[in-house]
Backbone as XML, in Angstrom:
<?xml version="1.0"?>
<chain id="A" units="angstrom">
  <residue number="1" name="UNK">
    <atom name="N" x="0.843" y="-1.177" z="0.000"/>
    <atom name="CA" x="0.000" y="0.000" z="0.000"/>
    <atom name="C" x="0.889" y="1.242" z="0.000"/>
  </residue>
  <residue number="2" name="UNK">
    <atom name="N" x="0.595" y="2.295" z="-0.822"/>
    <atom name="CA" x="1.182" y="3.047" z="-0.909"/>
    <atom name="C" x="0.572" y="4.613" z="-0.216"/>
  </residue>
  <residue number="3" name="UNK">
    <atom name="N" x="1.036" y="5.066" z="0.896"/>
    <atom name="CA" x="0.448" y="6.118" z="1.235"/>
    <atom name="C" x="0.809" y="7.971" z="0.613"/>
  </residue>
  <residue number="4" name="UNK">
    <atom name="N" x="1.907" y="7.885" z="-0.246"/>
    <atom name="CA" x="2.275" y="9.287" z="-1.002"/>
    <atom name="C" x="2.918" y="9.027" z="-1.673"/>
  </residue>
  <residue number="5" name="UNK">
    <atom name="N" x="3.562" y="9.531" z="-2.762"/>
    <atom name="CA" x="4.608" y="9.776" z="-3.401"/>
    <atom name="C" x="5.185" y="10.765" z="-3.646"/>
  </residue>
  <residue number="6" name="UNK">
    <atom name="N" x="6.568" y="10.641" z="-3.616"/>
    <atom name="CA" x="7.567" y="12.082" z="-3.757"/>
    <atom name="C" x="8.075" y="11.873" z="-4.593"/>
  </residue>
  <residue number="7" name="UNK">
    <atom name="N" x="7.922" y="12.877" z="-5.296"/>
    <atom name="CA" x="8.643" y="13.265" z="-7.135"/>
    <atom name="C" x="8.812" y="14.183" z="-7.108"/>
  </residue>
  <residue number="8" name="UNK">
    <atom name="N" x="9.194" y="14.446" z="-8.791"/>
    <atom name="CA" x="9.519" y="16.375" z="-8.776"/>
    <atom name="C" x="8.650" y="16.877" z="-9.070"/>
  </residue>
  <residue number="9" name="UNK">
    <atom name="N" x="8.834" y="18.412" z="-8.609"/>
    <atom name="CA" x="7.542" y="19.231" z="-8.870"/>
    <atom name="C" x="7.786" y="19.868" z="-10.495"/>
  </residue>
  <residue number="10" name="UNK">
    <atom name="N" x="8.968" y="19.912" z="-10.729"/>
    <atom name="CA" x="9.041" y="20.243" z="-12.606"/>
    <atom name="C" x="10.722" y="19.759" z="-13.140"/>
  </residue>
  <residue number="11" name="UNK">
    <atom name="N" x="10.878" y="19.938" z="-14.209"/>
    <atom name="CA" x="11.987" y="19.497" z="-14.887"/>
    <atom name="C" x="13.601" y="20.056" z="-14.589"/>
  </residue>
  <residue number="12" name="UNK">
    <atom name="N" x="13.182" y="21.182" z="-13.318"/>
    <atom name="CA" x="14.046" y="21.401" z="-13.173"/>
    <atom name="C" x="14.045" y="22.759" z="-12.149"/>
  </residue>
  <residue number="13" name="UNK">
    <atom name="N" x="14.865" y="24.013" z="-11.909"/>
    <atom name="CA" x="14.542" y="25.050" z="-11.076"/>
    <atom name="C" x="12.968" y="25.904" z="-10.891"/>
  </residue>
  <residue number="14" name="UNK">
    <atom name="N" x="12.429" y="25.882" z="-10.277"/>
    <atom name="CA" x="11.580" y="27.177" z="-10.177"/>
    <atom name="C" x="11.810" y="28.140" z="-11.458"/>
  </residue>
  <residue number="15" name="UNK">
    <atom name="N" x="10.901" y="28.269" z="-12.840"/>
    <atom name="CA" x="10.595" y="28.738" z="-13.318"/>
    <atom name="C" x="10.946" y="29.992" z="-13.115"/>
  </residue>
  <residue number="16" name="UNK">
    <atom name="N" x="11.604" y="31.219" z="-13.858"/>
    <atom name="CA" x="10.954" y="32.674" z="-13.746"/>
    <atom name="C" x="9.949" y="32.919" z="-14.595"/>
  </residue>
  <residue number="17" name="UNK">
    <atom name="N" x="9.627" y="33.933" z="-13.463"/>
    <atom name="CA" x="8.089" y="34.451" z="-13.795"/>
    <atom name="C" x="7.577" y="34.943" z="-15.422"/>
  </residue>
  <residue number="18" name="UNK">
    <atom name="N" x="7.085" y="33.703" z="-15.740"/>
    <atom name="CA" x="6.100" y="33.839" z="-17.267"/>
    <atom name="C" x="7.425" y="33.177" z="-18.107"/>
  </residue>
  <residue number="19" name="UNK">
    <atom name="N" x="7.816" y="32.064" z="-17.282"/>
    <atom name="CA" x="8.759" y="31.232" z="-17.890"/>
    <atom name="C" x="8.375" y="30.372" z="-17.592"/>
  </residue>
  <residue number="20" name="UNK">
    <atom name="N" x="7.727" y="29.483" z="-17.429"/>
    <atom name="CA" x="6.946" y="28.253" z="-17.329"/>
    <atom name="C" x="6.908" y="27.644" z="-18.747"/>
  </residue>
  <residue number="21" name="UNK">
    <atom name="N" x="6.606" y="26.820" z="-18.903"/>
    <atom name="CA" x="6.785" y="25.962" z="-20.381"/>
    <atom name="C" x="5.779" y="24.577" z="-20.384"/>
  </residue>
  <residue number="22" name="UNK">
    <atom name="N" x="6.368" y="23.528" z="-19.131"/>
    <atom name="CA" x="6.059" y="22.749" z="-18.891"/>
    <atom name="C" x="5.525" y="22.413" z="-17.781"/>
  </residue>
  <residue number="23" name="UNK">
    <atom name="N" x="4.375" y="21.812" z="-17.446"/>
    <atom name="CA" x="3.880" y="21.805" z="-16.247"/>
    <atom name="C" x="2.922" y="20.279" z="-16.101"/>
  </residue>
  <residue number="24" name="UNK">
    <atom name="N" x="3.665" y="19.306" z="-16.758"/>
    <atom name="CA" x="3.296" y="17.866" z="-16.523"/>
    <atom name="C" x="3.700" y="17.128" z="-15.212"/>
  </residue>
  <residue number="25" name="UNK">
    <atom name="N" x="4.569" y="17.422" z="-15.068"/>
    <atom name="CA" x="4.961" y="16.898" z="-13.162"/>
    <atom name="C" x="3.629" y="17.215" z="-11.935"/>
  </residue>
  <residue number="26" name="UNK">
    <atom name="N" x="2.911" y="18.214" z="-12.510"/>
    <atom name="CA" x="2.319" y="18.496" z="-11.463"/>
    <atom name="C" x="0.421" y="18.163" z="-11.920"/>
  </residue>
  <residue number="27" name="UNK">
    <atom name="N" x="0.415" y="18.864" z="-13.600"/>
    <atom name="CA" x="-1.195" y="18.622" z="-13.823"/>
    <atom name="C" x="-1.625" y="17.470" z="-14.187"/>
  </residue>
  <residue number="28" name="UNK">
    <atom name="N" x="-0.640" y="16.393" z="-13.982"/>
    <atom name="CA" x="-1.294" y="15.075" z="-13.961"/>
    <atom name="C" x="-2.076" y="14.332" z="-12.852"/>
  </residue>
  <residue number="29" name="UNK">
    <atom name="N" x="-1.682" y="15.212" z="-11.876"/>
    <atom name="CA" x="-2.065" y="14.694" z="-9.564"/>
    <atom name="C" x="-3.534" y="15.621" z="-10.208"/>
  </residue>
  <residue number="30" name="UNK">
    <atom name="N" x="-3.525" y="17.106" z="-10.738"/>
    <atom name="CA" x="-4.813" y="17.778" z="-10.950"/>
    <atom name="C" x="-5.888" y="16.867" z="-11.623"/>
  </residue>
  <residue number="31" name="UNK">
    <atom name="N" x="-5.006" y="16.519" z="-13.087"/>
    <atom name="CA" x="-6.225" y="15.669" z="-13.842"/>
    <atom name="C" x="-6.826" y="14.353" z="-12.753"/>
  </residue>
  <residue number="32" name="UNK">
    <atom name="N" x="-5.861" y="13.477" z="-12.324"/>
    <atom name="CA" x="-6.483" y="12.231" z="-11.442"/>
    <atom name="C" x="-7.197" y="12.770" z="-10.482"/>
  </residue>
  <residue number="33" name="UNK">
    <atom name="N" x="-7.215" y="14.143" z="-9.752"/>
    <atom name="CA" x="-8.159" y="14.827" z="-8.874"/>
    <atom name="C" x="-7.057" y="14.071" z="-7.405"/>
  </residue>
  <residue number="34" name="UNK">
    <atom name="N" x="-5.853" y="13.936" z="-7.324"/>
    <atom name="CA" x="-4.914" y="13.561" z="-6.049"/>
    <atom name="C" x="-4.333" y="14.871" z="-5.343"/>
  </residue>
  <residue number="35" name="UNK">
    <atom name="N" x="-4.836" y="15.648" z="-4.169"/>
    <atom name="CA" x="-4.007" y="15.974" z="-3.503"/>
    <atom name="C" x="-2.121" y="15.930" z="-3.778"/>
  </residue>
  <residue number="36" name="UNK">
    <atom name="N" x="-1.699" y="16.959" z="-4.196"/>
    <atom name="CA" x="-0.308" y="17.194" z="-4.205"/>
    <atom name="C" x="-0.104" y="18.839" z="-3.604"/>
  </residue>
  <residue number="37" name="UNK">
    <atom name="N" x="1.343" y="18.306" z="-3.141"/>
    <atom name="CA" x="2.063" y="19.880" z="-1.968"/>
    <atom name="C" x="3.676" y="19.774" z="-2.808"/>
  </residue>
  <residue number="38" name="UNK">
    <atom name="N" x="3.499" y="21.458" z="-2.920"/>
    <atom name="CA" x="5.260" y="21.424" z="-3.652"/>
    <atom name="C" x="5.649" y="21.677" z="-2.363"/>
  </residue>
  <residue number="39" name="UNK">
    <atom name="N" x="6.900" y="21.797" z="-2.141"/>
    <atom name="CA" x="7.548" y="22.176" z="-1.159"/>
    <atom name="C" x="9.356" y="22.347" z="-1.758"/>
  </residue>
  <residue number="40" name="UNK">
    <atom name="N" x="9.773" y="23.704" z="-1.337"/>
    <atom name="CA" x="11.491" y="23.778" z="-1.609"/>
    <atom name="C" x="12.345" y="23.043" z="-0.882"/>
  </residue>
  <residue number="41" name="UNK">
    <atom name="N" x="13.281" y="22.258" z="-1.544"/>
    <atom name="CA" x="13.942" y="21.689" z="-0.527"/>
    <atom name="C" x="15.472" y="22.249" z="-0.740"/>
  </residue>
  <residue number="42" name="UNK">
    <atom name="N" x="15.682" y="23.220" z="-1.479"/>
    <atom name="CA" x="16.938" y="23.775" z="-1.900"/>
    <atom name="C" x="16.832" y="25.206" z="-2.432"/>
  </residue>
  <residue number="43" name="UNK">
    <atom name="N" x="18.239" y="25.302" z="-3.038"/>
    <atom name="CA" x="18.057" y="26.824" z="-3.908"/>
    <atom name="C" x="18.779" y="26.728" z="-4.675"/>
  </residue>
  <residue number="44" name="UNK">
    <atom name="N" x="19.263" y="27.140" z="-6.064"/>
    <atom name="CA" x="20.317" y="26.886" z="-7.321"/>
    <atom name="C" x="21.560" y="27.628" z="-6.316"/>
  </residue>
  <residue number="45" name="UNK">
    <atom name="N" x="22.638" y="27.088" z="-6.642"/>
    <atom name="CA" x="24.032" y="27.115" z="-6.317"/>
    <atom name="C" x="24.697" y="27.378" z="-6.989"/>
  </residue>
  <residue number="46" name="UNK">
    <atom name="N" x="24.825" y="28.778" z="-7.713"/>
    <atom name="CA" x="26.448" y="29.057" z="-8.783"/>
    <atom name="C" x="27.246" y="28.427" z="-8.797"/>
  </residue>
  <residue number="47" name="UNK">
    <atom name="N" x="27.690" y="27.673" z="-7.337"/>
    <atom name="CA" x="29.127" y="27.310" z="-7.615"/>
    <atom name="C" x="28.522" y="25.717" z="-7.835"/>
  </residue>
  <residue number="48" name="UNK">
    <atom name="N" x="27.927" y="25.630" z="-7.057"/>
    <atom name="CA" x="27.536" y="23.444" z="-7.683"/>
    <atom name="C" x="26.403" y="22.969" z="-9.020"/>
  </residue>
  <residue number="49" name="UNK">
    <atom name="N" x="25.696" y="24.364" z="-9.140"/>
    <atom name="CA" x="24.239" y="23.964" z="-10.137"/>
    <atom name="C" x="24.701" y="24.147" z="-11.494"/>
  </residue>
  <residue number="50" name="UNK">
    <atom name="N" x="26.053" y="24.269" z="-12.070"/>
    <atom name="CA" x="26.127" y="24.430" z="-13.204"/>
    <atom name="C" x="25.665" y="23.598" z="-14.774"/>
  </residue>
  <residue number="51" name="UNK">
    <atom name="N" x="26.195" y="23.865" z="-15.424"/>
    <atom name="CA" x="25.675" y="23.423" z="-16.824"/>
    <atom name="C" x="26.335" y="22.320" z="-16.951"/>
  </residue>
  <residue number="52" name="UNK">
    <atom name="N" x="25.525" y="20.527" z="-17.631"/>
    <atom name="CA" x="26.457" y="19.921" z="-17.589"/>
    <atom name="C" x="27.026" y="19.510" z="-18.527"/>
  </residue>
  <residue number="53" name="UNK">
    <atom name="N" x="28.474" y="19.475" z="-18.936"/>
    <atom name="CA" x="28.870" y="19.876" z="-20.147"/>
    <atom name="C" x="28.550" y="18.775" z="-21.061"/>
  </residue>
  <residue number="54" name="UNK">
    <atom name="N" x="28.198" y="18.153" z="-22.196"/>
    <atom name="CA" x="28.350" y="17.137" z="-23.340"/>
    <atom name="C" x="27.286" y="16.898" z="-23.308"/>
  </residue>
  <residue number="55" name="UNK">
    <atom name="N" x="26.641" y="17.610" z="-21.994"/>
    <atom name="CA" x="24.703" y="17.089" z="-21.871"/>
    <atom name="C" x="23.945" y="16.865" z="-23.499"/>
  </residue>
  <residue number="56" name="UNK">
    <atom name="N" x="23.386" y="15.969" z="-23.784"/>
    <atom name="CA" x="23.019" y="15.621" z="-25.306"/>
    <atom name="C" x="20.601" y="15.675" z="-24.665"/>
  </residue>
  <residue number="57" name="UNK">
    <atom name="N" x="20.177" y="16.754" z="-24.868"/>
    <atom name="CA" x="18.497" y="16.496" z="-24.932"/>
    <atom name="C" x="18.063" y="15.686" z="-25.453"/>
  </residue>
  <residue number="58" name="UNK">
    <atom name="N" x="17.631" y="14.465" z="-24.535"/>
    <atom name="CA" x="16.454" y="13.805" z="-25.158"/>
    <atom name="C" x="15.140" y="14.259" z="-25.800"/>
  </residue>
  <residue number="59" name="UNK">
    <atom name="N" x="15.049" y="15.312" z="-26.207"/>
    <atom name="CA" x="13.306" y="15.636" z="-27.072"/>
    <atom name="C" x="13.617" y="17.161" z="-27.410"/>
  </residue>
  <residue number="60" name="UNK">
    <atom name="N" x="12.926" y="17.600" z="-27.877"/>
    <atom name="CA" x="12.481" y="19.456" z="-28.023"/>
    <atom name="C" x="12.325" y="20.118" z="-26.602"/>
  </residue>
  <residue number="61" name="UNK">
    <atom name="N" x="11.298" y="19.352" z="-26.132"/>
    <atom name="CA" x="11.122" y="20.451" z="-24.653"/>
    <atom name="C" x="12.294" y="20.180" z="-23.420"/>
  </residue>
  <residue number="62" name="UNK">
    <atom name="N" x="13.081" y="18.931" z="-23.631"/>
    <atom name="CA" x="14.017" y="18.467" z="-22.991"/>
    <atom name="C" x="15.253" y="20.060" z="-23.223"/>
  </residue>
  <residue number="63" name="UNK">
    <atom name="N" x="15.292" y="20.027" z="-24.650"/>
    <atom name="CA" x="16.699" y="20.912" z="-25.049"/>
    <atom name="C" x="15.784" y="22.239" z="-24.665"/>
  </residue>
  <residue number="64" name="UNK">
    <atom name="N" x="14.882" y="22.502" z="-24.907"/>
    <atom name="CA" x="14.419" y="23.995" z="-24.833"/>
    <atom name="C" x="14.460" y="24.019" z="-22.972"/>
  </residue>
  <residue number="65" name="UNK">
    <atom name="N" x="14.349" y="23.372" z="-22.072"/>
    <atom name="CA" x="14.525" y="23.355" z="-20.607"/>
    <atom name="C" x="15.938" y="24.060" z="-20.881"/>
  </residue>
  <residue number="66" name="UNK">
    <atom name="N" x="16.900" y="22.738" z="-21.397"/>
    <atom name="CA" x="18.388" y="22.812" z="-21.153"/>
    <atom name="C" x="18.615" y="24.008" z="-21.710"/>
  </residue>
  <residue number="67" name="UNK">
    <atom name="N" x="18.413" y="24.281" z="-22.621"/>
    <atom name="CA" x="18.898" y="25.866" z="-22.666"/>
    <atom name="C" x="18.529" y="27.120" z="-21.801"/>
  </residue>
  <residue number="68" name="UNK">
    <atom name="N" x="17.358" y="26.978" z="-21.330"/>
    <atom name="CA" x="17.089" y="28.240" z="-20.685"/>
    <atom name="C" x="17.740" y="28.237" z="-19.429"/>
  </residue>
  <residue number="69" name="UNK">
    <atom name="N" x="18.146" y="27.535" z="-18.884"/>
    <atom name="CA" x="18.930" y="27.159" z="-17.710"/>
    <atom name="C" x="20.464" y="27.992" z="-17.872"/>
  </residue>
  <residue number="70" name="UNK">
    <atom name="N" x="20.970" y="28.626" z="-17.366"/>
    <atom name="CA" x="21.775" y="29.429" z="-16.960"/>
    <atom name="C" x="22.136" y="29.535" z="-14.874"/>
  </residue>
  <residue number="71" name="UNK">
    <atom name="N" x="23.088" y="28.683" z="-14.581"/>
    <atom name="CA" x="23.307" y="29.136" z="-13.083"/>
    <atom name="C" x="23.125" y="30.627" z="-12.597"/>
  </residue>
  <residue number="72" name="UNK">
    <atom name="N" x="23.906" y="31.437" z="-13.132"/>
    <atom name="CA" x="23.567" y="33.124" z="-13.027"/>
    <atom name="C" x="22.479" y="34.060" z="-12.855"/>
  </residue>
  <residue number="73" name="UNK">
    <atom name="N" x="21.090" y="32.916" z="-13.818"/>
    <atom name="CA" x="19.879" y="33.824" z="-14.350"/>
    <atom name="C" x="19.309" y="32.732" z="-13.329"/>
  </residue>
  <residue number="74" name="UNK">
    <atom name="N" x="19.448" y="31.790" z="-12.741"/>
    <atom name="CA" x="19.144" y="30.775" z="-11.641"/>
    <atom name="C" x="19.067" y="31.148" z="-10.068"/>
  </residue>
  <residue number="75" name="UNK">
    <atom name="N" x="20.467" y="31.796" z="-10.129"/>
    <atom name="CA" x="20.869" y="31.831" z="-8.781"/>
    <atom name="C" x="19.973" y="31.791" z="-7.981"/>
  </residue>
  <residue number="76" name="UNK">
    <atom name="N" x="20.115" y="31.420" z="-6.350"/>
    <atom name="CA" x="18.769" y="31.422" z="-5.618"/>
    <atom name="C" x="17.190" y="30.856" z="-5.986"/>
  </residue>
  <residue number="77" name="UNK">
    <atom name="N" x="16.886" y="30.491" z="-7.124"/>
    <atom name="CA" x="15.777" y="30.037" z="-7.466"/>
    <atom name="C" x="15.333" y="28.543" z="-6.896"/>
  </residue>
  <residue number="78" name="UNK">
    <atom name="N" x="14.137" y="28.194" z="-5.889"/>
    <atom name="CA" x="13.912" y="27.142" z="-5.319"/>
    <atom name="C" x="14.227" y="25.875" z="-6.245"/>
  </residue>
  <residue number="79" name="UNK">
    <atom name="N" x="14.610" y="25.125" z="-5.602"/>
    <atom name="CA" x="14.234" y="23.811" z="-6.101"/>
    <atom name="C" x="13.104" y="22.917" z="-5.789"/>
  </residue>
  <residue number="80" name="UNK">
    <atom name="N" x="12.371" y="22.398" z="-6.106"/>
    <atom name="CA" x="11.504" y="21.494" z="-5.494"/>
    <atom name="C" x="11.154" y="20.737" z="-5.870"/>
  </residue>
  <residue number="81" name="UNK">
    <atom name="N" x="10.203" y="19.808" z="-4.814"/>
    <atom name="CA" x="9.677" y="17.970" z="-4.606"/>
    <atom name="C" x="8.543" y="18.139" z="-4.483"/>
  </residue>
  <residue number="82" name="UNK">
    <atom name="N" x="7.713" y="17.232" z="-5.010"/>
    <atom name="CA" x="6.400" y="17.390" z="-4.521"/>
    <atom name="C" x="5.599" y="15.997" z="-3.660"/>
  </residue>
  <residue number="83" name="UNK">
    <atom name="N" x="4.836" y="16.213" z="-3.124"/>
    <atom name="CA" x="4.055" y="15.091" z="-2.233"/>
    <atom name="C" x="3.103" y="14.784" z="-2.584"/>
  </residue>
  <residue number="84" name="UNK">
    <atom name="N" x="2.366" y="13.563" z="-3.195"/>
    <atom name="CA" x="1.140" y="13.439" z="-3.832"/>
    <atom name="C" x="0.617" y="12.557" z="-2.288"/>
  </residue>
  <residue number="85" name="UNK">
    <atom name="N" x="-1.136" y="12.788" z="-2.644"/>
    <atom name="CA" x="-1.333" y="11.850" z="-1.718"/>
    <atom name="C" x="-2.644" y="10.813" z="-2.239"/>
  </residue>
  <residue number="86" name="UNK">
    <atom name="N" x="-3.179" y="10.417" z="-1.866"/>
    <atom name="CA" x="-4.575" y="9.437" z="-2.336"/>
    <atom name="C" x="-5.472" y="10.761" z="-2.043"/>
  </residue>
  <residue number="87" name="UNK">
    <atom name="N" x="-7.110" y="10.287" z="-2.709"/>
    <atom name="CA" x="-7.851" y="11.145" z="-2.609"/>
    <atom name="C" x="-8.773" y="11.463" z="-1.642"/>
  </residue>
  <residue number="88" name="UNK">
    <atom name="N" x="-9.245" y="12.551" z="-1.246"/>
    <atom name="CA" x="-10.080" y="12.701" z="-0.034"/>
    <atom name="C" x="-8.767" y="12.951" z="1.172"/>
  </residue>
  <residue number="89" name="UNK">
    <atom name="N" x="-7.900" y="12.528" z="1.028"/>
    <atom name="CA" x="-6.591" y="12.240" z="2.301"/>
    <atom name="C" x="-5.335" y="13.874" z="2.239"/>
  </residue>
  <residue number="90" name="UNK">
    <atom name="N" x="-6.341" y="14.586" z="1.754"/>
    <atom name="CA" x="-5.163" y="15.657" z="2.156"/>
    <atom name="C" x="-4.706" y="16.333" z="3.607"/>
  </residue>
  <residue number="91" name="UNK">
    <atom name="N" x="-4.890" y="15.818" z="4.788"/>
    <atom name="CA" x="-4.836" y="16.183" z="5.772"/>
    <atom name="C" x="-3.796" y="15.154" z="5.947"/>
  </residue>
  <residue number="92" name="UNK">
    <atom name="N" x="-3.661" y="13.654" z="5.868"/>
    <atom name="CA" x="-2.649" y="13.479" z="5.773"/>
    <atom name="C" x="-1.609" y="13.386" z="5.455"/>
  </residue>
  <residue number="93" name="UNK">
    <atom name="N" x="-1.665" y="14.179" z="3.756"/>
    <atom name="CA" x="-0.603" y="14.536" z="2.605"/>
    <atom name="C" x="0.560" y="15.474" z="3.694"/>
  </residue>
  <residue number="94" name="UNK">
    <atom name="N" x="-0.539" y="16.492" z="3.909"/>
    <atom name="CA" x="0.127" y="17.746" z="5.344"/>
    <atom name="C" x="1.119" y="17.230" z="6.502"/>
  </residue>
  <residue number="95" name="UNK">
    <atom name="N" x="0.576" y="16.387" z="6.912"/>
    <atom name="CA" x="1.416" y="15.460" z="8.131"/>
    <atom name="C" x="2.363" y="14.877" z="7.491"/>
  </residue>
  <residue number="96" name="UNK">
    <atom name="N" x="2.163" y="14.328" z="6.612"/>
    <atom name="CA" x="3.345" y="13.804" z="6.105"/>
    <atom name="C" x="4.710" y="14.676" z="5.850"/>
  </residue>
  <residue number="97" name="UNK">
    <atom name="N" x="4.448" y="15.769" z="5.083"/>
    <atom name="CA" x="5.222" y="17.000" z="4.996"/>
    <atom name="C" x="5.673" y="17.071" z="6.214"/>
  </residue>
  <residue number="98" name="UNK">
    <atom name="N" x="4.993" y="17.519" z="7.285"/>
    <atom name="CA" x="4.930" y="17.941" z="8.835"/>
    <atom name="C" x="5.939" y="16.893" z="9.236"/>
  </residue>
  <residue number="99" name="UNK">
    <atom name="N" x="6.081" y="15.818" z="8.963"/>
    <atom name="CA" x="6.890" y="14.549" z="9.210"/>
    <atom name="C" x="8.363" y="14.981" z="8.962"/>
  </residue>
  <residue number="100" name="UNK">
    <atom name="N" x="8.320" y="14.746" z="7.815"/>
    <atom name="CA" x="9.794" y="14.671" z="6.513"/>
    <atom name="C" x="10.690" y="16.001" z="6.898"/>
  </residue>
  <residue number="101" name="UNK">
    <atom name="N" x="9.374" y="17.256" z="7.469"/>
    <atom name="CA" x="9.929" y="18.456" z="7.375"/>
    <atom name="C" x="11.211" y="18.400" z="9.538"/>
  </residue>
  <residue number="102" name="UNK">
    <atom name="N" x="10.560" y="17.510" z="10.583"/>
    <atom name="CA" x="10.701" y="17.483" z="11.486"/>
    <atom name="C" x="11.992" y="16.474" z="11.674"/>
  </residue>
  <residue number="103" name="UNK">
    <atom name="N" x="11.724" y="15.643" z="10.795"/>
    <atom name="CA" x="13.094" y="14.636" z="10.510"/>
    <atom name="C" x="14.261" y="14.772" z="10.134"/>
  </residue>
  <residue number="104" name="UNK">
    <atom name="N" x="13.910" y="15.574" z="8.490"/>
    <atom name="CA" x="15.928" y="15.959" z="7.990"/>
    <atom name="C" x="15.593" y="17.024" z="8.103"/>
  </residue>
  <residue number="105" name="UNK">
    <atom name="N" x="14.131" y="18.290" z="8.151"/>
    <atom name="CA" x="14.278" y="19.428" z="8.181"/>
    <atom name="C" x="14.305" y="19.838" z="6.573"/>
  </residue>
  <residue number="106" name="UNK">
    <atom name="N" x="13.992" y="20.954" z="6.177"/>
    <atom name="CA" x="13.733" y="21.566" z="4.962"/>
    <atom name="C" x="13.935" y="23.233" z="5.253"/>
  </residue>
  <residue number="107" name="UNK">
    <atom name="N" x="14.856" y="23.819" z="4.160"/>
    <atom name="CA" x="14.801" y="25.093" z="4.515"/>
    <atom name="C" x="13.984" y="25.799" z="4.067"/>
  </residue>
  <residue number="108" name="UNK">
    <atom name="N" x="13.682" y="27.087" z="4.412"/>
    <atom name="CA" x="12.693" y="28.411" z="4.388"/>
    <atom name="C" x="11.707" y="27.791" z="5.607"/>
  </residue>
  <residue number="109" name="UNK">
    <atom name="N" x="10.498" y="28.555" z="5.228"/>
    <atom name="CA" x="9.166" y="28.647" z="6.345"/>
    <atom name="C" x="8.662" y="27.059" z="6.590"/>
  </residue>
  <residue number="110" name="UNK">
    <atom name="N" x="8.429" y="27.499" z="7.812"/>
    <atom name="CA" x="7.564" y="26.027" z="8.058"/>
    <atom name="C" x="6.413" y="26.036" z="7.338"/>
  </residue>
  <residue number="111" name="UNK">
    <atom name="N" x="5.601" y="24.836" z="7.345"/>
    <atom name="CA" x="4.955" y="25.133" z="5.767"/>
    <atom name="C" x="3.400" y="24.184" z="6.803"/>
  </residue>
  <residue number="112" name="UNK">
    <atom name="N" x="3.302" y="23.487" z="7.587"/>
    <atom name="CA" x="2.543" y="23.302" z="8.065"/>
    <atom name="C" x="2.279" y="24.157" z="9.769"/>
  </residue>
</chain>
């Protein structure tokens, strides 16, 4: 039995604003009607998030990601995971967070 799943919330950094492209990681939990919570568990790193070199795109929207990606135009931009849960059960989607977040801890705001 499976009580959540943690995946990503998109293909890659936090979007800038009216830079969004792709948004299948997340409107697929919408279409099934499942409870999902993003949550940051990081921030882009100039010195570790860089470009990786010989990187070869699997598809169009794969290379159009990889290009817009720049560490610099990144910097600070969240990273994130998301928490799906079964339906009707979003109170325990929350706890769960509330869990994960009390265990290794997650930076910025407490979120529950």
């Amino acid at each position: 039995e499976v009580d959540v799943i943690l995946c990503p919330a998109g293909p890659g950094a936090a979007p800038q604003l009216d830079g969004a492209r792709y948004w299948g990681y997340t409107a697929v939990w919408n279409l099934l009607d499942y409870p999902a919570v993003v949550f940051p568990v990081s921030r882009v790193d100039v010195e570790v998030d860089g470009v990786e070199a010989g990187y070869v795109p699997r598809s169009r929207v794969d290379r159009e990601n990889f290009e817009s990606y720049s560490p610099e135009k990144y910097a600070g931009a969240p990273i994130s995971l998301q928490l799906v849960g079964r339906r009707y059960e979003d109170e325990k989607l929350l706890e769960t967070l509330e869990f994960i977040q009390e265990k290794i801890g997650l930076p910025f705001a407490k979120f529950v």
